[in-house]
Structures are given as structure tokens and as C-alpha cells.
C-alpha positions as CSV (number, residue, x, y, z in Angstrom):
1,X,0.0,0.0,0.0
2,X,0.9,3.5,-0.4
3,X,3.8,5.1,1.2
4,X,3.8,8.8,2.4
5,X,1.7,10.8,-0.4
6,X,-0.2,13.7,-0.7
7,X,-2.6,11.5,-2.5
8,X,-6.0,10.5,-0.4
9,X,-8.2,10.0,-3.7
10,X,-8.8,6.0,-4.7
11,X,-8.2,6.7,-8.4
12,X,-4.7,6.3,-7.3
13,X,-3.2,3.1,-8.1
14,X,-0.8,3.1,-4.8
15,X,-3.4,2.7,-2.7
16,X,-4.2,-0.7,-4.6
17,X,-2.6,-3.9,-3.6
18,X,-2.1,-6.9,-6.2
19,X,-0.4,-10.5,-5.3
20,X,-0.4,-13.7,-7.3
21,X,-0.9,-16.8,-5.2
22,X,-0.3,-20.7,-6.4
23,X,-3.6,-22.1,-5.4
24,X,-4.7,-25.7,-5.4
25,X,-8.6,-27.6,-5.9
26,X,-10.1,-26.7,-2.7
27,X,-12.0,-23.5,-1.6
28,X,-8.8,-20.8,-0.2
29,X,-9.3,-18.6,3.0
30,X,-7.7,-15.1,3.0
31,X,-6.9,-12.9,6.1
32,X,-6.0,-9.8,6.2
33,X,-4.6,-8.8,9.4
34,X,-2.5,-5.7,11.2
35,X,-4.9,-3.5,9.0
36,X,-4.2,0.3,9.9
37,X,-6.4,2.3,12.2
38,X,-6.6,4.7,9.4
39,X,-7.8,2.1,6.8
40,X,-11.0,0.1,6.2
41,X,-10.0,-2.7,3.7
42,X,-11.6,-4.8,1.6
43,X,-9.7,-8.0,-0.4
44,X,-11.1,-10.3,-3.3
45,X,-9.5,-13.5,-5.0
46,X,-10.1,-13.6,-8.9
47,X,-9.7,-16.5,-11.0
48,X,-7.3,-17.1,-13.3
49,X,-7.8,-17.1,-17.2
50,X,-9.4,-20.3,-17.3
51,X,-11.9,-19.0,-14.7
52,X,-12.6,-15.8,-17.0
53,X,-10.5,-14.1,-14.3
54,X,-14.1,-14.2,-12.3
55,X,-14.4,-13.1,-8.7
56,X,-14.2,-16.3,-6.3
57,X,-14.2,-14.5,-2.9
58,X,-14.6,-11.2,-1.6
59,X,-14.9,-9.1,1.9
60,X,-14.9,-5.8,3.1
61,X,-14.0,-4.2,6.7
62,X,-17.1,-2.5,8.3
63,X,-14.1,-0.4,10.6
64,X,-11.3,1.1,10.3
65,X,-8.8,-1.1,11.3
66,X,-10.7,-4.3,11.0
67,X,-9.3,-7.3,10.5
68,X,-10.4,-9.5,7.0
69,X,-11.4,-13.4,6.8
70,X,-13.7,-15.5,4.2
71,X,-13.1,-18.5,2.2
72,X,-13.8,-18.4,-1.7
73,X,-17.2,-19.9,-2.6
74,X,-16.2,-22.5,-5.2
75,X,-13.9,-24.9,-6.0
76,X,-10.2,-23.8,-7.6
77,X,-8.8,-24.7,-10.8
78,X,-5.3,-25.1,-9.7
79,X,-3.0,-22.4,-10.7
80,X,-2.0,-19.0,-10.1
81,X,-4.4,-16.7,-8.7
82,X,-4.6,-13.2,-7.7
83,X,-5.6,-11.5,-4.8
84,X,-6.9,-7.6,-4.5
85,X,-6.5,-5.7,-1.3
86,X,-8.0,-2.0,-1.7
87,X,-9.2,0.7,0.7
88,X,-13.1,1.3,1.0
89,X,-12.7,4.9,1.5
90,X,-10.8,7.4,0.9
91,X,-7.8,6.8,2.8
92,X,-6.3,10.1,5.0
93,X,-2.9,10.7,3.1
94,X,-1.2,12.4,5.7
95,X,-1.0,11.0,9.0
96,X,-1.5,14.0,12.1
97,X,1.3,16.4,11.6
98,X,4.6,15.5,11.5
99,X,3.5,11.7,12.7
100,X,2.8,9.7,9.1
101,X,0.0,7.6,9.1
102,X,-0.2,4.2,10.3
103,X,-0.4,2.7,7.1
104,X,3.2,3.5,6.6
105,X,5.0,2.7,9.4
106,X,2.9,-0.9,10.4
107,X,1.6,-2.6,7.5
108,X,-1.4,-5.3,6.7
109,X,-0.6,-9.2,6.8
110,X,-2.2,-10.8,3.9
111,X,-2.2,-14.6,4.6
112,X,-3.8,-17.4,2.2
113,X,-4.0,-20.9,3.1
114,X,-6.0,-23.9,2.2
């Protein structure tokens, strides 16, 4: 996720998160953990080509600073797959003063297991 900016607006593509995770046949949990108090996330796995890169999973934080858990809905092809973490709103670029914002100095834990 971003480092310092003077961005705050979610057009920005900093404030987007991609991975790419080997995944096998059976459903995949992801949790997102240590999110910053600033920051509501939200995080989706999408299929890969042969899935029509279609959404499998998807949750998002009711809180700032909420952790993240759900299991995709379907059974995997096995392959690479990719996982999205994103704010919900617009993030506070900042920080308070000269203090940056949490987001930089502690970030998320994305785990994915099955």
C-alpha cells in the first residue's frame, strides 16, 4: 500500500494492492490482518484465465482497522491466482502532523492458506 503521499483520492493506483498466489482444488481462505487504524480494507481473490478471471471471494472491513477473513465460494482450478487488497474509503494521506499515518510505518498481513 501507499507510502507517504499527498494523494487521499482512490483513483490512485498506490493505494491498490495486487499478489499472485499458487492455489490448489479446494476453496482458499484469505486474512488480512494488522490493517491500519486509518484504513477500512476490503480484499477479493479472482480467477485465473481459465476461470474468466471471475471473482471467487470477496470481503470488506465495516471499521477502520478491521481485520479481514472468508473462504472463496467455489472450488479452484489449480494455478495461479490473484488476490486484490483495496481501501473502502478514501484513505487520510497524511497522518496527524509530522507523525505519518499508520499505514506506513505498520503494514497489513495478507495470509492465504487452504
Amino acid at each position: 500500500m501507499h507510502g507517504y503521499t499527498s494523494s487521499d483520492s482512490l483513483s490512485d493506483p498506490g493505494w491498490t494492492s495486487y499478489f499472485q498466489v499458487t492455489l490448489g482444488s479446494t476453496p482458499a481462505t484469505a486474512s488480512v490482518t494488522n490493517v491500519p487504524a486509518e484504513l477500512a480494507l476490503e480484499a477479493q481473490v479472482y480467477g485465473n484465465a481459465n476461470e474468466n478471471y471471475a471473482s471467487l471471494g470477496f470481503v470488506q472491513g465495516t471499521a477502520n482497522g478491521a481485520s479481514l477473513s472468508f473462504t472463496t465460494d467455489v472450488t479452484i482450478v489449480p494455478s495461479p491466482h490473484y488476490v486484490v487488497v483495496e481501501p473502502v474509503t478514501n484513505p487520510n494521506a497524511y497522518g496527524s502532523g509530522s507523525t505519518p499515518a499508520s499505514y506506513v510505518t505498520n503494514p497489513y498481513k495478507l495470509v492465504v492458506t487452504q
